[in-house]
C-alpha positions as a Markdown table, in Angstrom:
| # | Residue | x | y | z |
|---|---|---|---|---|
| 1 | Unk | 3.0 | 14.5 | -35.4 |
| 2 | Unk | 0.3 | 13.1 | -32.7 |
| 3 | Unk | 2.6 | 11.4 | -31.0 |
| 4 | Unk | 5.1 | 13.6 | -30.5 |
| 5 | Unk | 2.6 | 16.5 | -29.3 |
| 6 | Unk | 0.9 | 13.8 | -27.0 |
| 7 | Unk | 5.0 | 13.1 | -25.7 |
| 8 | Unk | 5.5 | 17.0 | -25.6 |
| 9 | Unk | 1.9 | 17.3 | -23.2 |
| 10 | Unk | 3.0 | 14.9 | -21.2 |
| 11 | Unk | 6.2 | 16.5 | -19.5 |
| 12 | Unk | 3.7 | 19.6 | -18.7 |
| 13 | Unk | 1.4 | 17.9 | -17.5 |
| 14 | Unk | 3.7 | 16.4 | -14.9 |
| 15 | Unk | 5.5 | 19.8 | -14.4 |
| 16 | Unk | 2.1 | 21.1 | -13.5 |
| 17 | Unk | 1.9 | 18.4 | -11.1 |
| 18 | Unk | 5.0 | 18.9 | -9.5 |
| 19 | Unk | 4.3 | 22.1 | -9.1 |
| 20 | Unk | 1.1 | 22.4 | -7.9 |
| 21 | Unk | 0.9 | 19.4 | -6.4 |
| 22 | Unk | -1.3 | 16.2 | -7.4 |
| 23 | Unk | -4.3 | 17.2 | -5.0 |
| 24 | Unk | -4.9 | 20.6 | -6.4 |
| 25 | Unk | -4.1 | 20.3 | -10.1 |
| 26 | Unk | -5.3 | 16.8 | -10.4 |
| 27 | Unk | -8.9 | 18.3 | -10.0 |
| 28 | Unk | -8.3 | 20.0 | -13.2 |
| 29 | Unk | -8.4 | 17.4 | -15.2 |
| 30 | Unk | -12.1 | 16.4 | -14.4 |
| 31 | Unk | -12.7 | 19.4 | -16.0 |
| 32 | Unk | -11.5 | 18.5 | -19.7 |
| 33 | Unk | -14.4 | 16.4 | -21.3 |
| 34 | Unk | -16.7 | 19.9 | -20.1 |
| 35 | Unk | -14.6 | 21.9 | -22.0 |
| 36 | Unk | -14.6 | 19.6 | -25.0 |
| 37 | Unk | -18.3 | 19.3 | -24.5 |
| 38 | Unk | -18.7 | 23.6 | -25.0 |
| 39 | Unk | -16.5 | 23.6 | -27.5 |
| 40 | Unk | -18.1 | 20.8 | -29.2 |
| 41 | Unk | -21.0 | 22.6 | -29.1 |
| 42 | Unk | -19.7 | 26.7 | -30.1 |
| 43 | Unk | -17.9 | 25.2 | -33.0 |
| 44 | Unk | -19.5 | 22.5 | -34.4 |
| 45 | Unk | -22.8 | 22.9 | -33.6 |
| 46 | Unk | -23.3 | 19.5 | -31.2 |
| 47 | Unk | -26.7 | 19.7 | -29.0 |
| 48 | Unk | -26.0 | 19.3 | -25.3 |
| 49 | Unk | -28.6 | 18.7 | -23.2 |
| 50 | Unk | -30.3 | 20.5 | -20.3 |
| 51 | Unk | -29.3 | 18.3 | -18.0 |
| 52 | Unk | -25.5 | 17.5 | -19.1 |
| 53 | Unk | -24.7 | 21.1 | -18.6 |
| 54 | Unk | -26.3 | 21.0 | -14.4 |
| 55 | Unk | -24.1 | 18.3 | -14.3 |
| 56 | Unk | -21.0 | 20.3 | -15.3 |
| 57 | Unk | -22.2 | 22.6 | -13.6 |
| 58 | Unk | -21.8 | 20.7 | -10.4 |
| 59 | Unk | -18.6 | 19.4 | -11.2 |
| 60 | Unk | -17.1 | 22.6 | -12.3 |
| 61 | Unk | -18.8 | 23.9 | -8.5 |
| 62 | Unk | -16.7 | 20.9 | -6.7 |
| 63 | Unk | -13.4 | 21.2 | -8.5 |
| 64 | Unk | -13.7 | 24.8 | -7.5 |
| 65 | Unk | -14.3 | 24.0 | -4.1 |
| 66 | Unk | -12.3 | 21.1 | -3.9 |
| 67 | Unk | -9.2 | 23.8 | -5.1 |
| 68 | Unk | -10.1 | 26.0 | -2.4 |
| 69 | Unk | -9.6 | 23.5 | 0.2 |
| 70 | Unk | -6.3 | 23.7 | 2.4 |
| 71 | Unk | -4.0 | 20.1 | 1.8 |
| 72 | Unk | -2.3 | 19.5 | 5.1 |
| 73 | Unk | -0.1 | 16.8 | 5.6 |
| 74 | Unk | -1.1 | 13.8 | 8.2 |
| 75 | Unk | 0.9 | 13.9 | 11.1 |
| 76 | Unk | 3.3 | 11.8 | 11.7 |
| 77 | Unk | 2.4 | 9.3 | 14.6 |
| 78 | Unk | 4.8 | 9.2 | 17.4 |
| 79 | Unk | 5.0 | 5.7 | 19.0 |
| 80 | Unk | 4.8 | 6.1 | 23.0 |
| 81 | Unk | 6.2 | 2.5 | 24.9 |
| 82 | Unk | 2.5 | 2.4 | 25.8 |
| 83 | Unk | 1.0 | 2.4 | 22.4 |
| 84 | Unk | 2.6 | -1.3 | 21.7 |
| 85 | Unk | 2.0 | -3.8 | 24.1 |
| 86 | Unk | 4.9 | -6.1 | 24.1 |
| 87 | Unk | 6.9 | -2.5 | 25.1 |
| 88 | Unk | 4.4 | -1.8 | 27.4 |
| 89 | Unk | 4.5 | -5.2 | 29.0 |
| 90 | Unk | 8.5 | -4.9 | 29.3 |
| 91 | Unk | 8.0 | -1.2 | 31.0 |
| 92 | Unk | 5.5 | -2.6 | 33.7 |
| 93 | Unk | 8.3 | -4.9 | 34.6 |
């Protein structure tokens, strides 16, 4: 039964990254061990420190961010007969 729900969570998973794309949803996945963490503690009563929830904090405050942030693609690099210098060489010729 684990293994086939694990199999089934897999092809999601990768649909979500397909979709979204692997910079943006990729973030989302820092954010699973915090939610275990609060649920650990609503449900079965685990103590979380002080300073384990600042630190989720901040990493919920940088996935946010880091979703925010616009992915642009390099640009591509155009080769000019200067840029390589055995071309160059034949075009001072």
């Amino acid at each position: 039964m684990t293994l086939f729900s694990q199999f089934i969570g897999f092809f999601a998973w990768y649909a979500g990254l397909a979709m979204g794309g692997i910079a943006r949803v990729g973030q989302v996945q820092l954010l699973q061990i915090f939610f275990t963490m609060a649920l650990s503690a609503l449900f079965f009563g685990e103590h979380v420190s002080a300073s384990t929830w600042l630190y989720a904090a901040a990493v919920i405050v940088t996935v946010v961010l880091g979703r925010k942030t616009a992915v642009r693609a390099a640009p591509a690099a155009v080769a000019t007969p200067a840029a390589h210098p055995v071309t160059a060489a034949r075009h001072a010729k």
